[in-house]
N, C-alpha and C positions, 0 to 999 in steps of 0.2 A: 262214234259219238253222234249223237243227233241233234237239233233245238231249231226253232223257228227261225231265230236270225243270228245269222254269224259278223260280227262287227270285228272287223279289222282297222285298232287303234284307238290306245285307249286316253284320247287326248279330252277334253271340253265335250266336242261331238260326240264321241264315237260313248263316251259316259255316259252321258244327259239323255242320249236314247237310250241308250238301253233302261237307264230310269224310267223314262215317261212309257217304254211297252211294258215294263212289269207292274208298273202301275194297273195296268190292264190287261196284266192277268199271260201277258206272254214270254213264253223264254228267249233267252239271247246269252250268249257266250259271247268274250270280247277278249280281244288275243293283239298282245301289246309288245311289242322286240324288246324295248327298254326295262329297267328294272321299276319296280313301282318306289324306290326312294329316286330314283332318276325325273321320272313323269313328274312327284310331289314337289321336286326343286328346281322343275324345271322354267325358270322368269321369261315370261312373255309379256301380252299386253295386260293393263290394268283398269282399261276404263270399258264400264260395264252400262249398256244405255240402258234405257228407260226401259222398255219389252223385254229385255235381260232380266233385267230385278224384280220386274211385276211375275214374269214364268218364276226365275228360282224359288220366291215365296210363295204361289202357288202350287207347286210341286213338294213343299217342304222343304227347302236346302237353303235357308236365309238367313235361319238363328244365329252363322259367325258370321255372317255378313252384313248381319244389320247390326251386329255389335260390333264386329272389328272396323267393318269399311267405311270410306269417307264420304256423305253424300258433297256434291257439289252444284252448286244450281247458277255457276256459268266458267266462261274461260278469258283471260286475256289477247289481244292480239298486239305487238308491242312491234313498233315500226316508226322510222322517220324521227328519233326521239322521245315519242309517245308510248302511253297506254292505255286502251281501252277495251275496256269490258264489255264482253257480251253475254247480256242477263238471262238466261234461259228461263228462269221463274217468268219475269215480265214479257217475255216473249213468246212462248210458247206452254207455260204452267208446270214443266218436266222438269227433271235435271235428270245428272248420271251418279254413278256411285265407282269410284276409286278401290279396287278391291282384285288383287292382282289373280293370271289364270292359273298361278300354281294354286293360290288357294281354293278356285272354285274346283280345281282338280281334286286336293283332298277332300274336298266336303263331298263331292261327288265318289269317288272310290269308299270312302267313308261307310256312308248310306247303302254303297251297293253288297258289301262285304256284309253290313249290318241281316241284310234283308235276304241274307243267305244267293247275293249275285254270282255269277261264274266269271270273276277275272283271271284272266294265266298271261303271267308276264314270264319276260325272257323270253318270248318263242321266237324259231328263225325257222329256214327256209318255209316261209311263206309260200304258199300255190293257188290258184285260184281254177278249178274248174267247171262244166257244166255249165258257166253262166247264162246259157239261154233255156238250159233247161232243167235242170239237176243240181242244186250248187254244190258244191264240193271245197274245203279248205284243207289243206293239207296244211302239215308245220309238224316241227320237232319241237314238243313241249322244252320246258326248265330241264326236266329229269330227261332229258335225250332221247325220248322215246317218239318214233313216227307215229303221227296221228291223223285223220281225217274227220273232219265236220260235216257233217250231211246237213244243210239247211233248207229253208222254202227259197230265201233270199238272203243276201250279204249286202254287209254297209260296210262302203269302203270311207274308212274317217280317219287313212292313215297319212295325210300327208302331200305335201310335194312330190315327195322322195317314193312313196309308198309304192308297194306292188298295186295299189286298185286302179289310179287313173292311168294306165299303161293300158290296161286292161280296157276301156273304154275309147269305142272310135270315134270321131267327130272333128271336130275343127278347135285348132288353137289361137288363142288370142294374144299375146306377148307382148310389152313392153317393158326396155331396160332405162332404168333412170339414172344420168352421170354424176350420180353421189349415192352417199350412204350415212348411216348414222355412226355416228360413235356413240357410244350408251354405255351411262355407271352406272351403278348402285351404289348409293353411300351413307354409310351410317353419321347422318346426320339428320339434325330435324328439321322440316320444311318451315320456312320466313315464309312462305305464302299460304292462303288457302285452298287454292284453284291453281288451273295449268296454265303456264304462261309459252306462248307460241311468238316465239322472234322470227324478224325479217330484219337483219342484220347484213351492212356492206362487204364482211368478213362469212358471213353466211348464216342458212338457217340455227335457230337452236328450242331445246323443249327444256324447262321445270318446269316437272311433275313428282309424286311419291307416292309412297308405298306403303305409307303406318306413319304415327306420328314422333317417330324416330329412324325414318329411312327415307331420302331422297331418292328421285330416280329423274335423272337428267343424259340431256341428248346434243351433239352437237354433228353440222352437218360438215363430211368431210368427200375425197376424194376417192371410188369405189376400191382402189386398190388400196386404201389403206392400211397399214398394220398398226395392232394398237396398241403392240408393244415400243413402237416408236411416238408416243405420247406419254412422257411424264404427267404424273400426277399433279405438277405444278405447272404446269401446261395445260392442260385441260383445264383446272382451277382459273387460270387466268383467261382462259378462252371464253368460260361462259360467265365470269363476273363483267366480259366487256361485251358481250352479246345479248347478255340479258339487261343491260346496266336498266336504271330509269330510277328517278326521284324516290328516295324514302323507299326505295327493294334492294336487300341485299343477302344473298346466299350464304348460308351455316354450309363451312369444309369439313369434311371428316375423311375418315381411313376408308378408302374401295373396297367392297366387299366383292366385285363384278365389274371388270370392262371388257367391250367387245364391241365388233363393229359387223351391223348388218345391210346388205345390199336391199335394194329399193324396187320394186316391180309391182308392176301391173298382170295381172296372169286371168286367163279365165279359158277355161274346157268344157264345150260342147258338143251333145248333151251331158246331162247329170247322171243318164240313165242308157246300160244298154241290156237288157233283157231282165236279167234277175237281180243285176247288180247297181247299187244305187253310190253315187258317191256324195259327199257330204264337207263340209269346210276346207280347210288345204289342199286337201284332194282335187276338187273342181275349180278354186278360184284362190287367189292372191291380193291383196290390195296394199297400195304403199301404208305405213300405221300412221302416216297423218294425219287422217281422218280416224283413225281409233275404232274400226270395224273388224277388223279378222276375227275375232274370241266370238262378234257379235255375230256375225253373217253364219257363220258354224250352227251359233244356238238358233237363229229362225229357220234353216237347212233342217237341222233336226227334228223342231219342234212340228213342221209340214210334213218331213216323214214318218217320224212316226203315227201322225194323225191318218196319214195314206195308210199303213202298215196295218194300222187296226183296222181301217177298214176292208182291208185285204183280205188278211187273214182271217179276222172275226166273221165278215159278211163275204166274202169271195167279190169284192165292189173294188174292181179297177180302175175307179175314177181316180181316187186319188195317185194312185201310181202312176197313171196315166197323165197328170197335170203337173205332177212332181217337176220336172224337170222344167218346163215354161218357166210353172208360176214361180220358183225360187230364182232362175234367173233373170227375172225381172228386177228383184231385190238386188242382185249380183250387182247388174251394169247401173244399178241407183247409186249403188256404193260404190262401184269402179268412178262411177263419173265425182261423186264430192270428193272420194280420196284423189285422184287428180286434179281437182280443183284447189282444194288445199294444198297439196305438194306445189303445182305451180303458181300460186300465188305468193307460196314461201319461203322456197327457196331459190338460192341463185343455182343460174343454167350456166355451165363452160363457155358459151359460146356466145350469152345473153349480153345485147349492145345497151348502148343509152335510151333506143327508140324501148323495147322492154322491156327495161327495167322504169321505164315510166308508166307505159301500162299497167303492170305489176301496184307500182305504188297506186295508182289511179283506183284500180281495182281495190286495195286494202281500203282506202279512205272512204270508197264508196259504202263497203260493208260496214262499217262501222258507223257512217253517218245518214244512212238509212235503216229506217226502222223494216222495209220491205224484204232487204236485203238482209240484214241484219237476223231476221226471222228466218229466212231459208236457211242460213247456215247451222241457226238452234235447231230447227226442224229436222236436217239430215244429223245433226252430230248426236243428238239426245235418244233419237231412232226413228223413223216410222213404226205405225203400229205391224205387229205380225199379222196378215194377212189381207193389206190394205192393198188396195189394188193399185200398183204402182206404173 
């Protein structure tokens, strides 16, 4: 088998490229472990920034998204008793759009399948060779059969886990965070319009959703947690006292999804080692309190592929060549607010009186500056793609 780019994982990323090069006329095969009803129901994050929505519509892939998703043009910070709103209209002129990434995944597979794309799911023993000179992907298709990919270059978009960022040398960046989330999904319909983000003595918590008959809420717990030692009426009680506040109250319903996810900071440099480029999970992690992972993937992409074409089309190494900088620039924007937001929101094991004063000091500050107040619109809604950060 042969094709210009071999993309391994067929998540947000490793989709959306292969979109935006066939747009421009080049091939790519995209070779996924999981099964393609796995990838479509697979609930991740939901909130899609500003430079997200403006590419998916200009690419063509917005039609259910501008009719199913929720735009939103700000969030709550809810602390000390209070709630306050931070107006992204008034602030910054953006908002975001609520629009979960299994969906963007079907609309993306969708289009590709339409357009006559090459996805093969199910495949395993994954292999990665030649990467500095020759690529090579090896894998045992669905039908069992051994296979090899000849490409110019491979996109590795597979992941934390994935065989691409093993494969790439460089320096790691790690940090473990002393909680995690516990996360439903509940068929019920959201009491609010927007996301409301608590700073509670009991600990962090999120409503947020998913359609206008699915909640999806968050409560912060201990990393080791199991969530099968949380009843359904435990959690219920946890985030009606976490989230309380005047005139809000949370619609209960039957869980459709609970699970608890650990919390990190991750980032892998460089992006790039010879032919092989990697792309969202792969290279970088961020806690989702700042609502970036789906995002950071899609502006990873959208630079690659613009590199790609000029690659391949004109033989112009700049872009490949810049790849890897200029996206982690965007990287450590986003490392730093999603750290900023984790530790302004929740509580630390260890954290005394002296910061958890800080903490609050810091909340009130953001909310009652208008300066402030705008930086956090500016990071949460997005920088534009290719702003020089």
């Amino acid at each position: 088998m042969r094709t210009q780019v071999g993309i391994v994982g067929a998540g947000p990323a490793g989709l959306l490229l292969s979109h935006l090069l066939a747009r421009q006329g080049i091939e790519s095969v995209v070779l996924e472990s999981r099964s393609r009803a796995y990838v479509e129901k697979r609930v991740r994050a939901g909130v899609l920034e500003h430079p997200t929505v403006e590419l998916l519509r200009g690419v063509g892939l917005a039609e259910r998204m501008d009719r199913e998703g929720l735009p939103h043009g700000g969030i709550s910070l809810r602390f000390d008793g209070g709630d306050h709103r931070i107006d992204f209209a008034d602030l910054v002129g953006r908002g975001i759009v609520v629009y979960g990434q299994q969906e963007v995944v079907k609309d993306l597979i969708a289009a590709r399948l339409a357009a006559g794309g090459d996805l093969r799911f199910e495949v395993s023993e994954v292999t990665l060779d030649g990467i500095t000179s020759d690529p090579v992907i090896g894998f045992v298709d669905a039908d069992g059969q051994r296979r090899e990919l000849h490409c110019d270059v491979i996109a590795g978009c597979d992941g934390f886990h994935g065989i691409s960022r093993a494969a790439v040398p460089g320096e790691v960046f790690d940090r473990q965070y002393p909680f995690a989330w516990l996360g439903i999904l509940a068929e019920a319909a959201p009491t609010h319009e927007e996301l409301v983000y608590a700073n509670h003595p009991n600990g962090f918590a999120l409503y947020s959703m998913r359609s206008p008959e699915v909640t999806r809420l968050y409560l912060q717990v201990p990393p080791d947690t199991n969530a099968d030692d949380w009843s359904d009426a435990r959690i219920w009680d946890e985030l009606q006292l976490r989230l309380a506040a005047d005139g809000f109250s949370i619609n209960e319903g039957p869980l459709l999804e609970k699970g608890v996810t650990g919390m990190r900071s991750f980032v892998s440099e460089p992006m790039r080692h010879g032919k092989l480029f990697l792309a969202g999970d792969a290279a970088h992690i961020v806690p989702p309190t700042g609502a970036k992972g789906m995002n950071l993937a899609i502006a990873d992409v959208r630079m690659l592929a613009d590199a790609l074409i000029g690659y391949l089309h004109e033989k112009d190494e700049s872009g490949v060549d810049a790849y890897s900088d200029t996206c982690l620039r965007r990287v450590w924007r986003a490392e730093h607010f999603s750290w900023w937001m984790t530790s302004m929101l929740h509580n630390f094991p260890d954290e005394d009186a002296f910061t958890r004063r800080l903490q609050l000091s810091q909340l009130r500050y953001t909310v009652s500056s208008r300066a402030a107040a705008t930086s956090l619109a500016e990071n949460y809604v997005g920088l534009p793609h290719g702003a020089a950060l």
